[in-house]
N, C-alpha and C positions, 0 to 999 in steps of 0.2 A: 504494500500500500504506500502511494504517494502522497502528503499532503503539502498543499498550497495555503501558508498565510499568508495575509493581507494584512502587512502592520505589524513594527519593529518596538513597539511600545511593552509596558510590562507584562502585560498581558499573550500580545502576539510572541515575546521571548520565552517566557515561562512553557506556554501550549508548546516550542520546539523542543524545547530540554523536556518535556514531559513525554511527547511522542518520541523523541530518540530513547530514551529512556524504558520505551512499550516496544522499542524493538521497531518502530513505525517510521519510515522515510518522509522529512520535514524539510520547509525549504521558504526561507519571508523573502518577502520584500517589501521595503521602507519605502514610505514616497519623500526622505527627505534624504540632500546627497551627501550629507553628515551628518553621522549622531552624534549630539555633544551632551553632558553634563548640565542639560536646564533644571530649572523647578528649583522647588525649597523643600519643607518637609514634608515627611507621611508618615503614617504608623503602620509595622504591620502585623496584626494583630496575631496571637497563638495557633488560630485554626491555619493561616495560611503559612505564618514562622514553620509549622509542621509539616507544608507541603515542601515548601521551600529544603527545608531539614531535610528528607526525603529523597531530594535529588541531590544532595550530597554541599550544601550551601551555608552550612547551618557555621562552619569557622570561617566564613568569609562574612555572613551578614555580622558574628560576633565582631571582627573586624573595625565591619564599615561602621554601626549604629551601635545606640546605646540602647541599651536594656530596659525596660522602662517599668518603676519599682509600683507605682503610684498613681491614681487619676483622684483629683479633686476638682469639685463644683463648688464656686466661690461667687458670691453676688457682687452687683456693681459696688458696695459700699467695703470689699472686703471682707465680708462674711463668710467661713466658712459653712456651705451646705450639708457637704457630703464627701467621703472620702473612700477607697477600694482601692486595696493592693490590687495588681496588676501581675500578667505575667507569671513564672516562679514564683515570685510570693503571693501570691491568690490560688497558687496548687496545682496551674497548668503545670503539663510535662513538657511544655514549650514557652521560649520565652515571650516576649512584646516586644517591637525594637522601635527605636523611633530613628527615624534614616532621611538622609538626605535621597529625594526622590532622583535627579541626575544618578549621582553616584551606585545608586541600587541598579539602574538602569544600564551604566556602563559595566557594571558588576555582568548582569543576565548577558548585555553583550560577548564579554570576554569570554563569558564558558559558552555561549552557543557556538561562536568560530571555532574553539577549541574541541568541543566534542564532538559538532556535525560537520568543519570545515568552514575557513574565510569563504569560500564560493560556493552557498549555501544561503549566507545572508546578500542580499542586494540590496544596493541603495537608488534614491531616485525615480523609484518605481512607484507612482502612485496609481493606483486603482481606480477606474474612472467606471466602469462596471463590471458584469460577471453575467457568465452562460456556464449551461450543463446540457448532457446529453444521458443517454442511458448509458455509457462508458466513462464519464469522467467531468468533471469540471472546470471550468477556464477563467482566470482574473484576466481584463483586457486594462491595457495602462497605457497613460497619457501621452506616451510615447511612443505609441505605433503598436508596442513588444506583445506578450501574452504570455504567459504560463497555465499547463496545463497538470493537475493532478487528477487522483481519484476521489478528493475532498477538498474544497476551498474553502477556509476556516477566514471569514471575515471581522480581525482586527482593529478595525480602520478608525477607532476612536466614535466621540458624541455626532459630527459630521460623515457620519459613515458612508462612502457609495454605493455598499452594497443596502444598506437598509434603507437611502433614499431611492432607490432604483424599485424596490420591491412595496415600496409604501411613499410615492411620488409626491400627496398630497400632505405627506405630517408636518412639513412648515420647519420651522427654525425650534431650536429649545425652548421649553416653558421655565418664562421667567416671573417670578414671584413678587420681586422689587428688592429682593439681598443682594449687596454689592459685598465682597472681598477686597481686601486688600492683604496683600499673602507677600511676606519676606523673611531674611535671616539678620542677625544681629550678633555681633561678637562681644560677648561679653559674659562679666560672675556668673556660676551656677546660683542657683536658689531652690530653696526645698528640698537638699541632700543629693543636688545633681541627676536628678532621675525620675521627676514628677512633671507630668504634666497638668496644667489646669484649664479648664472653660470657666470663665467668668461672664459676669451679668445676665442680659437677658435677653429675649427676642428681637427687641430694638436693636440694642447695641451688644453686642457682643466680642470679647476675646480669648484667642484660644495660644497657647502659649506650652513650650515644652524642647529642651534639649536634644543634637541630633549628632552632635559629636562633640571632643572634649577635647583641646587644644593644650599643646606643648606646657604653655606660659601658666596653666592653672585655669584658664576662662574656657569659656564652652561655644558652638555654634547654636546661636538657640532659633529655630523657626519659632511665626509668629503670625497671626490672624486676625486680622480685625473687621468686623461684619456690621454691617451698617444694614437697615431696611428702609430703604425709599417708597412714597406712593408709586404704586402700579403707573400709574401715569405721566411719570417723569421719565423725560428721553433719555436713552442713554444709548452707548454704543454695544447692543449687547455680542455681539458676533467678535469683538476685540478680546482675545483671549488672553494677550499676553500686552497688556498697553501697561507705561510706565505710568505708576500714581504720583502724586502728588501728599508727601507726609501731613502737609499744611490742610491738606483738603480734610483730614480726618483726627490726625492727632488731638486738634484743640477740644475735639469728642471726650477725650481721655484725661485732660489735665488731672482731673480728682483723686483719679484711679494710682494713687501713688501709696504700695501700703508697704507694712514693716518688711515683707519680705519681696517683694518686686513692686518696681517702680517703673509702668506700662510705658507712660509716655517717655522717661529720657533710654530705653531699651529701645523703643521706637525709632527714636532720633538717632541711634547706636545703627541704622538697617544700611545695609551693605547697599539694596536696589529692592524698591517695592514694585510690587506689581498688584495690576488691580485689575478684574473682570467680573460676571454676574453670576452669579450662584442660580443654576437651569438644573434641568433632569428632561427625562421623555417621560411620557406616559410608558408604562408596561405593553410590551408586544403578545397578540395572542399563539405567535410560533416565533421561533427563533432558524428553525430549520427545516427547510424546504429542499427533501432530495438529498442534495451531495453538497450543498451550500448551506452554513450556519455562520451564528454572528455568536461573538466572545467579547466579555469585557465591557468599556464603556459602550460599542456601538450595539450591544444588548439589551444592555442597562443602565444607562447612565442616570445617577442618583444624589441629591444634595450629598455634598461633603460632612456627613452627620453620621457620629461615631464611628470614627475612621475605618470607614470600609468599600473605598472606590477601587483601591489597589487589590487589597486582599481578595477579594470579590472576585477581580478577573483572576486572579492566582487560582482559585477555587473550580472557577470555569476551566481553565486550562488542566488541572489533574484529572478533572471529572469525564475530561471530552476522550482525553490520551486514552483514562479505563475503558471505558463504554466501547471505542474504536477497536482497542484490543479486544474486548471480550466477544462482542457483535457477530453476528453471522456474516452482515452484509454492510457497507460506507453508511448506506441509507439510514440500517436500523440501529448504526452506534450513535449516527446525530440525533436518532427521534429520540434514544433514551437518554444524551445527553441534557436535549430541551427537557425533555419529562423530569428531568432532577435537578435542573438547575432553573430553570424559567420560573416557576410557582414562588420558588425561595426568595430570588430578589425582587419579584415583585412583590413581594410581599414588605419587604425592607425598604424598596422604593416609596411605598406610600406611608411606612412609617415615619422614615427622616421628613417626608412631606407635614408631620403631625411633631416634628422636632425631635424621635425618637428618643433617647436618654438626656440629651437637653431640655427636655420639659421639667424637670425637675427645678431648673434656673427661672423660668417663666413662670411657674407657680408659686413660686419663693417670691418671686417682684409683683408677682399681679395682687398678692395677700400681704405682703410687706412692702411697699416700695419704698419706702423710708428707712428701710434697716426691721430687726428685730431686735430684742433684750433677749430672748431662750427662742432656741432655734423651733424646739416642738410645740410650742407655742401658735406655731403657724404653719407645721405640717409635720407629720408623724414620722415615726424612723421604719413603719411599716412600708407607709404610702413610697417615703425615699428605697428603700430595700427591693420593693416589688417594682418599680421602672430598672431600677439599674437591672435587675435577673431576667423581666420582660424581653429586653433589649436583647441581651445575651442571648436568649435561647433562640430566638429569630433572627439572628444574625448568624448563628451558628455557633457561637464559641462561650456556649454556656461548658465551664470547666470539667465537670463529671461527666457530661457528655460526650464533650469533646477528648478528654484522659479515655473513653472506653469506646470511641467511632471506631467502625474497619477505616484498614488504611484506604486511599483513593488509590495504591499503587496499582500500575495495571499489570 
């Protein structure tokens, strides 16, 4: 069996090292004619850390990211809500990393050359549509070229060609009015080096957390800050990667300065911010048609809420490599593909829609918004208990669970 991705991103890299892995002939092509080290952080979470682990990654991602010990939920005043080990210390048998996203990405780069061949991966080849036959499937690219497999696994990100082509009329991303502004910042660790925190609230929100630890004693710390605009205000939403403006948001934050991190001059500490719209799609009612399926964002692409954009498509890609292996036929490894992975993130799709584990911060502000004097006063340590475990188990990486899942290996 030959398989064709479409799309060199974390997702499209993981699905090769997983199908080489199955024993299964892989083979991307990227439509950019360089891959470099972009992006700022991500987390990736134990369900996927264990895929990753799996295909033999587990002292390289130790390496790259930090381990991440700790999540706390902190209101705009500084308040702590809510706190959960993370990781090993929450009992997983995998860790949490929080990683510079470039870096992980040139990581996956290096061992796909290295275990399927540099002429294996392609660059420059973007995907402009896609046909099949009862023999095989074909990506056609913007450059005249084609490649033809037994499966074309469409990677292609939130702009997908393959998903526009087959669903013409779905329009641009659904945008809510959250704007990001997403950068990195050098400087102190805070909170024992290995905590990350979401603060305030649906308005305003930031999210904040270490992603590598520098020579001098200081740290790389990615940083998020989330703004809600009326629906009705123009904005550029189709700008993915446009440079922000600190000024346009910071003065948001002035207050936000407490004993153990001080938002705004961290802020001013950012190397290059960037700023874009916080979109998703609706849930597709198939993913796979034939010998043609979509992976990753151009499946699911879903608010960045409880770090699971990345991990997600890591999840996609072990689950498609098993099902392909096991399958009688191309056809029936993708329908059971879709059948095991579609239901799940839509289901997670319309959670983060609903703020998933972040409502915890908006029911704190909608009941307090002045602050509180005793935290249970204004919301129970049940009510907090039962979202954080909700989350987990619908996302996948509820700990007992996930300690006693079959492997995905195929």
């Amino acid at each position: 069996m030959r398989v064709i991705i479409a799309g060199g991103g974390i997702g499209g890299l993981t699905t090769a090292l997983s199908l080489h892995a199955a024993g299964i002939e892989a083979e991307v092509f990227e439509s950019v004619a360089e891959i470099r080290p972009l992006g700022v952080g991500i987390n990736i979470l134990p369900h996927a850390v264990r895929e990753l682990t799996e295909l033999g990654l587990a002292d390289a991602l130790a390496a790259t990211g930090i381990a991440t010990r700790e999540l706390r939920y902190i209101s705009a005043h500084g308040q702590e809500i809510w706190r959960e080990p993370r990781g090993l210390a929450a009992g997983y048998h995998w860790p949490q990393y929080s990683i510079h996203r470039g870096r992980l990405h040139m990581l996956l780069l290096a061992e796909v050359r290295a275990r399927l061949g540099a002429a294996r991966v392609h660059l420059g080849k973007r995907m402009m549509t896609s046909s099949q036959d009862a023999h095989g499937a074909t990506a056609h690219f913007a450059d005249g070229s084609s490649a033809t497999g037994d499966a074309l696994v469409a990677a292609d990100g939130i702009h997908s060609a393959a998903r526009a082509q087959r669903h013409p009329d779905e329009g641009p991303p659904r945008w809510k009015g959250a704007v990001l502004w997403r950068a990195t910042s050098v400087a102190p660790g805070f909170l024992g080096g290995a905590t990350m925190i979401q603060c305030g609230h649906h308005d305003l929100k930031f999210v904040c957390y270490p992603i590598a630890n520098n020579p001098d004693g200081t740290q790389l710390i990615n940083w998020i800050a989330e703004k809600v605009f009326p629906q009705d205000t123009a904005w550029s939403r189709e700008d993915w990667n446009r440079t922000g403006d600190l000024e346009a948001f910071v003065p948001l934050y002035e207050a936000w300065r407490w004993d153990f991190l001080d938002v705004p001059a961290l802020m001013r500490r950012a190397e290059a911010v960037f700023e874009y719209p916080m979109v998703d799609r609706d849930p597709l009612e198939a993913w796979s048609i034939g010998r043609i399926t979509l992976l990753g964002d151009a499946a699911h692409p879903m608010y960045p809420i409880g770090s699971n954009g990345s991990s997600q498509a890591i999840l996609d890609a072990r689950v498609l490599a098993m099902h392909l292996k096991r399958a009688s036929s191309v056809e029936a490894g993708l329908a059971a593909y879709d059948a095991a992975r579609r239901p799940a993130t839509a289901a997670l799709t319309i959670a983060n829609r609903g703020l998933g584990p972040d409502l915890v911060l908006e029911e704190v502000h909608r009941r307090a918004p002045h602050g509180f004097v005793r935290l249970h006063d204004v919301i129970s340590e049940d009510e907090l208990r039962e979202t954080a475990q909700t989350y987990k188990q619908l996302a996948g990486f509820d700990p007992a669970l996930l300690n006693q899942r079959e492997s995905y290996a195929a």
